[in-house]
C-alpha positions in Angstrom: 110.9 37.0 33.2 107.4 35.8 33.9 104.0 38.1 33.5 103.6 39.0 37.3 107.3 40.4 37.6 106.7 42.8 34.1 103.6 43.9 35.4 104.6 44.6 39.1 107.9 46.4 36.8 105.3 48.1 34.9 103.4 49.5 37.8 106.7 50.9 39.6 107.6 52.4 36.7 104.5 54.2 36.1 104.6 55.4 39.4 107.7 56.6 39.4 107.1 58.8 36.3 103.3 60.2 38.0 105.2 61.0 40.5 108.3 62.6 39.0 105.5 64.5 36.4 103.9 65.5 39.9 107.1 66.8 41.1 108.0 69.0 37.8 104.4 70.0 37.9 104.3 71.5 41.5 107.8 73.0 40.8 106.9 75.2 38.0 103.7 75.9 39.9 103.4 79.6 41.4 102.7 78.5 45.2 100.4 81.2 46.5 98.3 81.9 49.7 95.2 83.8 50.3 94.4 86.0 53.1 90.7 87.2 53.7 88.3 84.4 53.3 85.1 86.5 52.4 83.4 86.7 49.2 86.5 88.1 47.2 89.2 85.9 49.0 86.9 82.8 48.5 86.3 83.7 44.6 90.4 83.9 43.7 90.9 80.5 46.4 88.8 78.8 44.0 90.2 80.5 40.4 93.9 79.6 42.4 92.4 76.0 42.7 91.3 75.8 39.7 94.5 77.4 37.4 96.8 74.6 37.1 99.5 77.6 36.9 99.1 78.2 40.5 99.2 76.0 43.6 96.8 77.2 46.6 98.8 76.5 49.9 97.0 78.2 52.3 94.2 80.6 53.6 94.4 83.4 56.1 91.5 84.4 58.2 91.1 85.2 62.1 87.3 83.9 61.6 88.1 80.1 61.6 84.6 79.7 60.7 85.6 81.4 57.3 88.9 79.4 56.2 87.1 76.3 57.3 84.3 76.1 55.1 86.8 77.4 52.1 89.3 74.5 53.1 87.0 71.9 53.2 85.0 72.8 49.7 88.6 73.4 48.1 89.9 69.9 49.6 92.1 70.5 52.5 94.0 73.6 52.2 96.2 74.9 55.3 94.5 77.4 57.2 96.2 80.1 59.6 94.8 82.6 61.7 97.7 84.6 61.6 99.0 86.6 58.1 103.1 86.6 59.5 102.9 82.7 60.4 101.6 81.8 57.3 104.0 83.9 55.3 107.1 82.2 57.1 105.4 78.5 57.1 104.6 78.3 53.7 107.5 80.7 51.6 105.0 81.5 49.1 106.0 82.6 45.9 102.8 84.9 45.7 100.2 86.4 48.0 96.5 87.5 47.4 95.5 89.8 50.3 91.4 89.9 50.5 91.0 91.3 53.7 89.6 94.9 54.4 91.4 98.0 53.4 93.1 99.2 56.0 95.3 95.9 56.0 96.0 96.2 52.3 99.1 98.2 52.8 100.8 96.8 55.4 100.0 93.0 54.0 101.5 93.8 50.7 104.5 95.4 52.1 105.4 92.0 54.0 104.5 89.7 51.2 107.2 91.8 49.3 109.6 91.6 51.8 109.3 88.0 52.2 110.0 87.5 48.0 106.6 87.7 47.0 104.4 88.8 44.2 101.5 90.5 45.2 97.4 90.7 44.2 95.7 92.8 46.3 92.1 93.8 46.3 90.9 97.6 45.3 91.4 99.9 46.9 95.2 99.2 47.5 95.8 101.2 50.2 93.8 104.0 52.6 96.1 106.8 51.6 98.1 107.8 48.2 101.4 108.1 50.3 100.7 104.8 51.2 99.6 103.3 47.8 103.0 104.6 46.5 104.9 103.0 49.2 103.5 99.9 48.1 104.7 100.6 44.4 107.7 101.6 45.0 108.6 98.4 46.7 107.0 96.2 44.5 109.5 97.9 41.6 112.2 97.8 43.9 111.5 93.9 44.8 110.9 93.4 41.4 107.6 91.7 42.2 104.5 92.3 40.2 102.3 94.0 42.0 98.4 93.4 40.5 95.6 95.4 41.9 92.0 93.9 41.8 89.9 96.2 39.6 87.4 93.6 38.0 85.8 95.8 35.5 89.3 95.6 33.9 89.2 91.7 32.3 85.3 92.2 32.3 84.3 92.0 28.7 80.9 93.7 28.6 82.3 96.8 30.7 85.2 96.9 28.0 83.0 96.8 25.6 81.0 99.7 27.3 84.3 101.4 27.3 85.1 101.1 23.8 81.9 102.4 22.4 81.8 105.6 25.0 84.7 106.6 23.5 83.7 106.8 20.1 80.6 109.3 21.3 82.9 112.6 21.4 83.8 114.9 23.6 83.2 115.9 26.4 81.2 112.9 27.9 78.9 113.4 30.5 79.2 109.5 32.6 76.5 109.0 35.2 76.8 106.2 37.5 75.7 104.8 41.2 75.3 100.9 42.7 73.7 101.6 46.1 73.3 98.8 48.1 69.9 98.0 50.6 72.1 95.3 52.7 71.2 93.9 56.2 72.2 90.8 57.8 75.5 89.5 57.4 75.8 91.7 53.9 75.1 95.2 56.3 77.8 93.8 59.1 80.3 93.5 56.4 79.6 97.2 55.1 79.9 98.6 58.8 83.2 96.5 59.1 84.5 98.2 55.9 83.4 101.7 56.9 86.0 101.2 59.7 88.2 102.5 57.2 86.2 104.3 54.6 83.0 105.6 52.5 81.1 103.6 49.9 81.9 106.5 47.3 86.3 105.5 48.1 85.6 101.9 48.5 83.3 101.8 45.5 84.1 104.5 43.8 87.9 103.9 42.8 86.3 101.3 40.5 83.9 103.4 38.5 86.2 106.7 38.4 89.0 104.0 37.1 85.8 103.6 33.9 85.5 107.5 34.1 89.3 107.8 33.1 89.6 105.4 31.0 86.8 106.7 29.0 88.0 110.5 29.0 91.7 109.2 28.9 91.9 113.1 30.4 93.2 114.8 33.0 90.8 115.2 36.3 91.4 118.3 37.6 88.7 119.0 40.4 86.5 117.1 42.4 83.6 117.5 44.7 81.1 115.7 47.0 78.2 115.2 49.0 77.3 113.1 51.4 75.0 112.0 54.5 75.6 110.0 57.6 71.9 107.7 57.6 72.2 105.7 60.3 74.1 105.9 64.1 75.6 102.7 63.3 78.7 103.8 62.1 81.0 106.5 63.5 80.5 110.2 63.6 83.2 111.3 61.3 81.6 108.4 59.0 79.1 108.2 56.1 77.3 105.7 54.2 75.3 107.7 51.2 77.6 109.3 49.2 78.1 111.4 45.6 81.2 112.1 44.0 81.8 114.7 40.9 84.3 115.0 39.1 85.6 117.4 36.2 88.0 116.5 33.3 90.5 118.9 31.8 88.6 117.6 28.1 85.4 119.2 29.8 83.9 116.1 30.6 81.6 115.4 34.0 81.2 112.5 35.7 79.2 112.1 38.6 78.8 108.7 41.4 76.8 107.7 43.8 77.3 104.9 46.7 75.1 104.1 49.3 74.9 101.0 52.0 72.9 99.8 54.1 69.3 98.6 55.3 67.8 101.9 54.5 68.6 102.2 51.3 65.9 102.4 47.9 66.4 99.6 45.5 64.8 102.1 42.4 67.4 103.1 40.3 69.9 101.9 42.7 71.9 100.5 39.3 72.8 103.5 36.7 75.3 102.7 33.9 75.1 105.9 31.8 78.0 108.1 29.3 76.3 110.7 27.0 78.2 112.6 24.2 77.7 114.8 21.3 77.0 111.7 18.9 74.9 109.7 21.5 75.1 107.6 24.7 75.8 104.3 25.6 73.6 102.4 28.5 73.9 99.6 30.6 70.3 97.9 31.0 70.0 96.3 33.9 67.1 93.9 33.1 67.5 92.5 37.3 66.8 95.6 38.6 63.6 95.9 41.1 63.8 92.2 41.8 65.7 92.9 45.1 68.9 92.3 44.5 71.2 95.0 44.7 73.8 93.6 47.5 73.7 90.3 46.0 77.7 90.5 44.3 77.1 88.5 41.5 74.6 91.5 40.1 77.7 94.2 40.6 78.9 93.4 37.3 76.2 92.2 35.4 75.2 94.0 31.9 72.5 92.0 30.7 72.9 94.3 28.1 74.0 97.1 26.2 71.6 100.4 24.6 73.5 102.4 21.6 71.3 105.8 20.9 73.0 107.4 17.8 72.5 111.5 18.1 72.4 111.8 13.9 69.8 113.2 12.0 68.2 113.1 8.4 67.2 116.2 6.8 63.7 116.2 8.5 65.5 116.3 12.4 64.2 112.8 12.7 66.7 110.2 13.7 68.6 108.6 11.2 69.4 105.3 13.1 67.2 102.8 15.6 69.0 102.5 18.7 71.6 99.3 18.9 71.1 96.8 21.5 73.8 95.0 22.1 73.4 91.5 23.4 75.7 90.7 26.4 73.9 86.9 28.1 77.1 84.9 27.3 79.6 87.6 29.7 81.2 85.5 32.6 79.5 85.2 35.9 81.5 86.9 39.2 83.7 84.0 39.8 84.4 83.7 35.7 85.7 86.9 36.5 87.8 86.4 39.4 89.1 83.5 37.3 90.1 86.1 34.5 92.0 88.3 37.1 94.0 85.6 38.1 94.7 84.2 34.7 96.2 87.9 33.9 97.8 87.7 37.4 99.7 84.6 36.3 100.7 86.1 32.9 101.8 89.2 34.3 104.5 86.6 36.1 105.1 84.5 33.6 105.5 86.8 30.8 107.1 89.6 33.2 104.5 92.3 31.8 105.3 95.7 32.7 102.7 97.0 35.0 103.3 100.6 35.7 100.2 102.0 33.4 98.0 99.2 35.6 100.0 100.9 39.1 99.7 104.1 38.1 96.0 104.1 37.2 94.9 102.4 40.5 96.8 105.1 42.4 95.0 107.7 39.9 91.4 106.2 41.1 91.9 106.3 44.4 93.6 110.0 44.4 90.0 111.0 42.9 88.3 109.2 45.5 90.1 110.5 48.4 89.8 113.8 47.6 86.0 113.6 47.2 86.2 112.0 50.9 87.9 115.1 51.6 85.4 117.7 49.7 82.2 116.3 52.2 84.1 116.8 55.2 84.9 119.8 54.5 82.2 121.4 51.8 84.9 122.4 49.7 85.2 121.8 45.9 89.2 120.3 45.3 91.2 120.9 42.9 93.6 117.9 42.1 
């Protein structure tokens, strides 16, 4: 056999194993589709892209502007306007629903039905009924069912965690992130007050810290609130304060606001106080205009440790701890981390119900502060 016919063997052979290796590789793949092509859609399209676990097969979004602009920075991914067409096209083996909240529901529900696993963004549904719907038939399915709380895989906020347990009890956790947004940012908040308030659509994320920090009972809640601009609806508002009581004693309180009105001083408190000190979030952005850019939602910068303990004179016995967080992921590190525990969760069939079970938790809290401003009751959970 001469040189020419071993080498063209050689090259058919070789190409014949990439693509059998391709083959295997796309078949133990999770195929998986994204609807919503906003910030939080585009942020998982890319960690999909990016996770060799998963294969990204198409994007969902009635702006074609949107899925576009995604497809064409991700390579060519199908697009479809319409969530049901794309869920019968493409057979997915998972779904990541992005889109605004009063779709969360109903989208999970059909990616189930159609054989699905299921990410969905916070807050997983408008209603506890609802949210336990969605449960239930994720159990039922026997689909893993992840919910997108992104303080959860964040490793500064666990840290934050961590220590604010060790202060005592009760704890006294004090927290806001208002937003001054206009523009395409202030469009997007009047979209999602379609369906609710900054303190539920913000607020199931930082009452989710709240219990996991008292790991207690909540047993009442209350709220305040103010409608600030004629842009959104009557029965709607966009400043907002929840608080909330523990059955260990401790108080939490939160504050949400959005829109072009809103102060950017002190618009980012990170605060827990108990009987052997506090624990801080220093926010060394704030003031430089920034507070509706997302990538600043999760920042630390870093960590303050005040220790409460005295010497014999009533001085303090300790210098405050800074704790230095620079090397913490940036938002779309994060989104990557979500999705990496997404694909575990499938892979190693984790059990889920604590993770279910404390997003509908969240959102109970929420919704019942939603319910003490409209009706200037304190209520009792």
């Amino acid at each position: 056999m001469d040189h020419n016919k071993k080498l063209s063997i050689s090259v058919i052979l070789k190409s014949n194993f990439e693509n059998a290796y391709f083959f295997v590789m796309l078949k133990n793949q999770i195929k998986i589709i994204v609807a919503g092509c906003g910030n939080m859609g585009s942020s998982h399209a890319r960690a999909y892209h990016r996770l060799p676990g998963f294969h990204l097969a198409g994007l969902v979004d009635r702006n074609a502007r949107n899925r576009e602009k995604l497809s064409n920075e991700l390579g060519g991914i199908d697009q479809y306007e319409d969530f049901d067409t794309a869920l019968i096209s493409q057979k997915p083996d998972a779904v990541c629903i992005c889109t605004y909240p009063d779709s969360h529901a109903p989208y999970a529900l059909k990616a189930l039905d159609a054989g699905a696993h299921v990410f969905v963004e916070k807050p997983i549904a408008v209603s506890v009924e609802e949210a336990r719907k969605v449960v239930k038939k994720a159990n039922e399915e026997n689909k893993k069912l992840v919910i997108g709380y992104i303080l959860r895989v964040h490793p500064s906020w666990k840290k934050f965690i961590e220590i604010a347990r060790t202060l005592g009890k009760p704890l006294v956790m004090r927290m806001n992130l208002n937003q001054q947004s206009n523009e395409k940012t202030w469009k997007w908040h009047l979209k999602l007050m379609d369906s609710m308030s900054p303190i539920v659509d913000c607020g199931v994320h930082y009452v989710d810290v709240m219990c996991q920090m008292t790991r207690s009972r909540p047993i009442r809640v209350s709220a305040i609130g103010a409608r600030l601009t004629n842009e959104v609806r009557k029965d709607m508002y966009n400043y907002g304060q929840l608080q909330v009581t523990f059955e260990d004693g401790s108080v939490g309180w939160y504050e949400a606001g959005w829109g072009p009105m809103m102060s950017e001083v002190a618009y980012f408190v990170k605060d827990v106080i108990g009987p052997a000190g506090c624990i801080s979030i220093m926010d060394a952005e704030q003031g430089k205009g920034d507070s509706d850019d997302i990538d600043t939602h999760t920042k630390t910068n870093r960590l303050k440790l005040h220790h409460a303990v005295r010497d014999e004179n009533d001085r303090f016995a300790k210098p405050d701890e800074i704790i230095n967080t620079e090397d913490e992921p940036d938002h779309q590190g994060l989104c990557d981390l979500e999705q990496e525990f997404f694909l575990r969760s499938i892979e190693e069939d984790l059990d889920l119900t604590e993770h279910q079970e404390d997003a509908i938790n969240s959102l109970r809290i929420v919704l019942a502060a939603d319910k003490s401003f409209k009706t200037g009751k304190t209520v009792d959970l």
